[in-house]
VOLUM-961774 format. One line per field, with one value per residue (C-alpha): residue number from 1; residue in three letters; x, y negated, z. Coordinates in pm, 1 decimal, decimal comma. Layout:
<atoms>
seq (NUM ...)
type (Ala ...)
px (X ...)
py (Y ...)
pz (Z ...)
</atoms>
This chain:
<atoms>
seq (1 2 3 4 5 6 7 8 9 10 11 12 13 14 15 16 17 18 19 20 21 22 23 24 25 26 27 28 29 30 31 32 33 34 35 36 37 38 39 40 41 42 43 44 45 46 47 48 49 50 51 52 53 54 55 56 57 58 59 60 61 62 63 64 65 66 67 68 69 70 71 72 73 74 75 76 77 78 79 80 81 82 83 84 85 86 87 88 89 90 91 92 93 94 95 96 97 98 99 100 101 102 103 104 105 106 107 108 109 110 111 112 113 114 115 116 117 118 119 120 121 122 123 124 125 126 127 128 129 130 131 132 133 134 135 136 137 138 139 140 141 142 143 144 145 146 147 148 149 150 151 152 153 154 155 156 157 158 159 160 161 162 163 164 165 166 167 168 169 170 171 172 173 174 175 176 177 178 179 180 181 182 183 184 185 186 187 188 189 190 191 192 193 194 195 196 197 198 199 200 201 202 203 204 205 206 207 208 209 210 211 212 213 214 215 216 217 218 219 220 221 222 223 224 225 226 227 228 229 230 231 232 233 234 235 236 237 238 239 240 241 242 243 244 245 246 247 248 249 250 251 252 253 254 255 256 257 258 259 260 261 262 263 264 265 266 267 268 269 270 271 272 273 274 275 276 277 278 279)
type (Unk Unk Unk Unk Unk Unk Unk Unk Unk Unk Unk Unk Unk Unk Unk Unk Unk Unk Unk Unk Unk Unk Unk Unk Unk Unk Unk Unk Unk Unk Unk Unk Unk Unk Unk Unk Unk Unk Unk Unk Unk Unk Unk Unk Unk Unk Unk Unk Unk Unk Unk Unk Unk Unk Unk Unk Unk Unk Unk Unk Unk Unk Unk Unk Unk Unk Unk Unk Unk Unk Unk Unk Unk Unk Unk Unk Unk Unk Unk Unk Unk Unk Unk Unk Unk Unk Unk Unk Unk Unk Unk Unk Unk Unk Unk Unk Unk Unk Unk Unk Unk Unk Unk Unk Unk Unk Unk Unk Unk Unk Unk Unk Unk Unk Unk Unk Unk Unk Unk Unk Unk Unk Unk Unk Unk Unk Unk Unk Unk Unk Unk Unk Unk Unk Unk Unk Unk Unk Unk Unk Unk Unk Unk Unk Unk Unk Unk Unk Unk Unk Unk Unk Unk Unk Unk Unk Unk Unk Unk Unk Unk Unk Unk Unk Unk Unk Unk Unk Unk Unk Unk Unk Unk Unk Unk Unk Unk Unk Unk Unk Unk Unk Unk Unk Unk Unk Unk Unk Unk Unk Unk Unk Unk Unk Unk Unk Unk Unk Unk Unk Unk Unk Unk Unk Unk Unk Unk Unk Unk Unk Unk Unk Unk Unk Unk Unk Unk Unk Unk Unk Unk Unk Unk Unk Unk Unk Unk Unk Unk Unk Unk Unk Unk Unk Unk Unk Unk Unk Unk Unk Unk Unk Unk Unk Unk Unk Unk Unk Unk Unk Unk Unk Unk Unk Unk Unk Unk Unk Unk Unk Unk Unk Unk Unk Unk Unk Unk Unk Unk Unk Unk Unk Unk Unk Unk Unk Unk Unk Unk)
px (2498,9 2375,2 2065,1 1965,5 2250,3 2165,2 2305,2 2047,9 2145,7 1969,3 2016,3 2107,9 1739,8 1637,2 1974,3 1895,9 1529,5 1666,7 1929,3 1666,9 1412,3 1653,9 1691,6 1317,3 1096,4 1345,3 1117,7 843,4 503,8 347,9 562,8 350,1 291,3 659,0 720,5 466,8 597,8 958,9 877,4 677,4 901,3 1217,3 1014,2 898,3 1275,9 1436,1 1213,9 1264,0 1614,7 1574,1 1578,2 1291,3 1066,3 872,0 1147,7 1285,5 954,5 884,6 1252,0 1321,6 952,9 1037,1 1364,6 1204,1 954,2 1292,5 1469,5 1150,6 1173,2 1485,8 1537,8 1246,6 1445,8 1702,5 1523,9 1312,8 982,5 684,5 720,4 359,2 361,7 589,0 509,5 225,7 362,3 583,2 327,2 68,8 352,3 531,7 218,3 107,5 478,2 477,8 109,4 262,5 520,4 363,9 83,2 67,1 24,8 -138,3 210,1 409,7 148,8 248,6 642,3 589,5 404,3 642,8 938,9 767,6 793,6 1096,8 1253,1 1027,0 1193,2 1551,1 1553,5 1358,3 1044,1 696,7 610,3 246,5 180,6 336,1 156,6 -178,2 -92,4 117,8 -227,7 -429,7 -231,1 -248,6 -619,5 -676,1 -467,3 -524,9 -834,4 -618,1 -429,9 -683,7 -695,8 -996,4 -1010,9 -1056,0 -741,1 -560,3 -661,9 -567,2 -246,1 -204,2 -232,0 -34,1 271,3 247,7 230,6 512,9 719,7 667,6 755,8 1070,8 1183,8 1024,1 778,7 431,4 205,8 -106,0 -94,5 44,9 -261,0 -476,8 -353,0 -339,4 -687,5 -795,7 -571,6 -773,4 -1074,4 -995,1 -854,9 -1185,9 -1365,9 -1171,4 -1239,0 -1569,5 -1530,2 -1680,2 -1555,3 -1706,6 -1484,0 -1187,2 -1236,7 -1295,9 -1001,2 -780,8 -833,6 -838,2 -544,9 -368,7 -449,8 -322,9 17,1 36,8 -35,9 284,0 485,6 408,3 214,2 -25,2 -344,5 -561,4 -435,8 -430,7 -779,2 -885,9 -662,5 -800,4 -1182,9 -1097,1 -963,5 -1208,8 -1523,7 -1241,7 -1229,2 -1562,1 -1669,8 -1456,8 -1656,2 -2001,5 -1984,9 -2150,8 -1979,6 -2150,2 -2116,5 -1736,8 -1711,5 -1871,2 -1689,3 -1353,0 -1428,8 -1601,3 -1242,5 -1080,3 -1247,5 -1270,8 -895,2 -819,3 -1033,7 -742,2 -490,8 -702,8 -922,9 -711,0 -683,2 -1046,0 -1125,9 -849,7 -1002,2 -1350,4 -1326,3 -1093,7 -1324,3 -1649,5 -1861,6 -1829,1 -1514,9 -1515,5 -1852,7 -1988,1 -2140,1 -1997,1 -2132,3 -1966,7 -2125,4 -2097,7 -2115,4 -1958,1 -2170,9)
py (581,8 828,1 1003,7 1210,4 1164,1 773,0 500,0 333,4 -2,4 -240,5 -580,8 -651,2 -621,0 -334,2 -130,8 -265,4 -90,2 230,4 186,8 134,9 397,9 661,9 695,4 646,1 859,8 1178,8 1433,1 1169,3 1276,9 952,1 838,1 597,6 415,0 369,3 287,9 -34,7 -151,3 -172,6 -317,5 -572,2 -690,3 -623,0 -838,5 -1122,6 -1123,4 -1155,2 -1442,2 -1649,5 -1656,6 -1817,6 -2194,9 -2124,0 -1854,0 -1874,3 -1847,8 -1536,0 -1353,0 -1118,2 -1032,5 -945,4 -763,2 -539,1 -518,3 -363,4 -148,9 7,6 119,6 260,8 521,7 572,3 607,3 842,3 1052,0 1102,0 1284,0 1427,0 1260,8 1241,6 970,6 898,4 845,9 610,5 401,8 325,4 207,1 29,9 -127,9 -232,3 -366,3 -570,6 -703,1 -796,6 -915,2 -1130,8 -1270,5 -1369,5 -1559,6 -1730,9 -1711,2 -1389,7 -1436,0 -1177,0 -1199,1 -1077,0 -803,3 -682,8 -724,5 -490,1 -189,0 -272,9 -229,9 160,4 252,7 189,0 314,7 648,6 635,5 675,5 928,1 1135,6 1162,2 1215,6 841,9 896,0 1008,1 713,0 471,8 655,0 604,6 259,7 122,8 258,8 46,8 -265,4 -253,6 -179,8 -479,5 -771,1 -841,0 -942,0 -1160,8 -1325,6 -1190,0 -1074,7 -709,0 -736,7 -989,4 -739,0 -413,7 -617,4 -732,5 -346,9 -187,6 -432,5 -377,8 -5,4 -14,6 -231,2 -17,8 259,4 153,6 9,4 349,2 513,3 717,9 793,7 515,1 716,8 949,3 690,9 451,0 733,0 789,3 417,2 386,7 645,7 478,4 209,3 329,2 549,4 144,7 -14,5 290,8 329,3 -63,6 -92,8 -310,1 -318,8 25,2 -86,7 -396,1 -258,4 -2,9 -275,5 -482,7 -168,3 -105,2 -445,2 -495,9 -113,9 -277,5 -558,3 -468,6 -185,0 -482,0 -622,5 -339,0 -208,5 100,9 321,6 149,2 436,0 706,0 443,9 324,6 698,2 801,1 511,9 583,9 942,0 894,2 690,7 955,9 1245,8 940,6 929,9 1272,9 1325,0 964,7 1036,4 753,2 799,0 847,6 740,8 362,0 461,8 527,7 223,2 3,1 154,0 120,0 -228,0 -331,9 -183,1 -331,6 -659,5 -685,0 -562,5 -886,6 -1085,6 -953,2 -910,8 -732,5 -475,9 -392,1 -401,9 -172,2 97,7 92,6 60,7 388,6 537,2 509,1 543,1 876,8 1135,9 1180,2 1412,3 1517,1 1185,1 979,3 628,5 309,2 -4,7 -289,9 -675,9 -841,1 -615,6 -800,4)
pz (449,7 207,5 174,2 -94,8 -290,4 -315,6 -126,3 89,7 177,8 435,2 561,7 945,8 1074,7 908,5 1032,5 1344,3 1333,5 1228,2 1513,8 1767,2 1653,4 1564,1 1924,7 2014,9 1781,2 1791,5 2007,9 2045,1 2035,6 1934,6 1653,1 1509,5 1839,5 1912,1 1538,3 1580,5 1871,1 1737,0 1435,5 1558,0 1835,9 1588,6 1313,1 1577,8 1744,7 1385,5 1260,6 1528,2 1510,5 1145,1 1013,1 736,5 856,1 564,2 251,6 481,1 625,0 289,9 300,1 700,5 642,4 358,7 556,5 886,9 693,8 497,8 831,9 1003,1 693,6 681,4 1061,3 1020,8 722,8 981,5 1259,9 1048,4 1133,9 933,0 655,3 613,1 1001,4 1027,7 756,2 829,1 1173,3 976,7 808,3 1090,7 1318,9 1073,6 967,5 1319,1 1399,7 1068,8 1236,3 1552,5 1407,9 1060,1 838,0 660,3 298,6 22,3 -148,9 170,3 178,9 -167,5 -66,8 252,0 62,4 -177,1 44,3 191,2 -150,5 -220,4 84,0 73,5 -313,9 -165,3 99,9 -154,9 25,6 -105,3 -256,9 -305,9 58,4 201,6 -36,4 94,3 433,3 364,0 204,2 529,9 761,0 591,1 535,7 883,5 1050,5 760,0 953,2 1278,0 1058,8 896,5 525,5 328,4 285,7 -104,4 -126,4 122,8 -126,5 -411,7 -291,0 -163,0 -508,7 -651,6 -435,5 -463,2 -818,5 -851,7 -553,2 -765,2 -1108,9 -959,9 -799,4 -1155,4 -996,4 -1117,2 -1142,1 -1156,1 -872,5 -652,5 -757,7 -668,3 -311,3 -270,3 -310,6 -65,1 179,4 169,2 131,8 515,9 646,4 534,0 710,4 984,1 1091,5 989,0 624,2 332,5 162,1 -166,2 -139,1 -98,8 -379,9 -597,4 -473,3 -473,5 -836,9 -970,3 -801,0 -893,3 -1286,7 -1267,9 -1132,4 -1408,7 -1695,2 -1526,3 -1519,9 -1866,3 -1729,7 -1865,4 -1790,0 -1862,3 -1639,9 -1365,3 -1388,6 -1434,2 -1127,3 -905,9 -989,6 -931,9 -574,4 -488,9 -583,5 -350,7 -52,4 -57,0 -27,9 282,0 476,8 322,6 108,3 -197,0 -462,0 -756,7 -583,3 -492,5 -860,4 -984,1 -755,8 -884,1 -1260,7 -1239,9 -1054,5 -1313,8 -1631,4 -1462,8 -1406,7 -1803,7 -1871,0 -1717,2 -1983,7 -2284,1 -2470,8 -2638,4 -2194,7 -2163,3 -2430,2 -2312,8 -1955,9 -2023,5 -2241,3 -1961,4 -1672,3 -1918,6 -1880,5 -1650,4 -1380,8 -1175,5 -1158,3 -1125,4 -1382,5 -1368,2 -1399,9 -1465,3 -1305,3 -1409,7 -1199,8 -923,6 -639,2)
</atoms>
């Protein structure tokens, strides 16, 4: 099949997801409800019917998560919808069956990414909304909301340098998505600003990225995410830039210094202060 001009190739369970909810979400009013329940009883039905559910689960996940979006391209239903459904059922689905890891996380935003990549649709939307779905069900599964944010950035950053897209907006809009998770089920909003950015760092020091604009980007989502839940920001901002610096100490100091002097100063209105230790 082509979308986009691209060839957009899937394995057996993500064609049959896009089978099954190309018929179910055209004209549906809740999308994202029907897009949960399919992946998650697509996801559960697939794994079982494997010798080694744990050498296949990250694959058959980023598999299901692919044909929810491009089912979605094909009836013309909101991508940032229905990847988050994507993303909350094939986490709980992955739950029911195995132990989710932080890695398989990363795979599944990942995975939205990349499929969002190839029917052309608006990557940094669907990482927002990608990022609020897995912050709000990790909990259910039994992973740490900093581990999950972490593992969240990560993924999207790597999604998105795989597809070539832009590392800093998407880090930006990842960050607010899990800043509205961490909100929306009562965590720590602090910690996952802090886990969002480490993490959005160190997958840019992996890819080769720019790890100034991203650090920048990040700390300035977080001070916009913060402003719309009556956080405040000055914290939000702290909590972004001490993520930040504190992953550039992981690669090296040449890292350190090009973040610290990124996120140093004023952004956005709001004087930020790094903080070390972060708790």
């Amino acid at each position: 099949m082509h979308e986009g001009g691209r060839i957009v190739a899937l394995g057996d369970l993500g064609k049959k997801v896009s089978e099954a909810l190309t018929q179910t979400i055209r004209g549906v009013g809740d999308v994202g409800k029907s897009v949960i329940e399919v992946t998650h009883s697509s996801l559960v039905e697939g794994l079982r019917g494997v010798r080694d559910v744990v050498t296949e689960a990250s694959g058959l996940a980023g598999d299901t998560v692919a044909g929810a979006i491009q089912a979605a391209s094909q009836v013309g239903a909101e991508l940032g919808t229905t990847a988050k459904g994507a993303v909350i059922g094939t986490i709980r689905g992955l739950g029911e069956v195995t132990t989710v890891t932080t890695g398989e996380i990363s795979n599944i935003i990942r995975a939205a990414i990349k499929g969002t990549s190839e029917v052309g649709g608006d990557v940094a939307k669907v990482a927002r909304d990608a990022a609020d779905g897995a912050v709000s069900t990790a909990k259910s599964v039994g992973l740490g909301l900093e581990d999950t944010a972490f593992s969240v950035a990560r993924g999207a950053i790597q999604g998105t340098r795989d597809t070539g897209g832009d590392l800093a907006s998407v880090a930006k809009d990842t960050i607010q998505g899990t800043i509205k998770g961490a909100q929306e089920t009562g965590g720590d909003v602090m910690e996952a600003i802090y886990g969002t950015a480490r993490g959005a760092i160190k997958g840019t020091s992996e890819v080769g990225g720019d790890l100034a604009s991203v650090a920048r980007n990040a700390v300035e989502g977080a001070i916009e995410a913060a402003k719309g839940i009556a956080v405040n920001s000055e914290e939000a901002a702290s909590a972004a830039a001490t993520g930040a610096v504190d992953a550039a100490k992981e690669v090296g100091e040449s890292a350190v210094k090009t973040v610290t002097d990124a996120v140093s100063g004023t952004i956005s209105g709001v004087k930020v202060v790094i903080k070390s230790p972060f708790k």
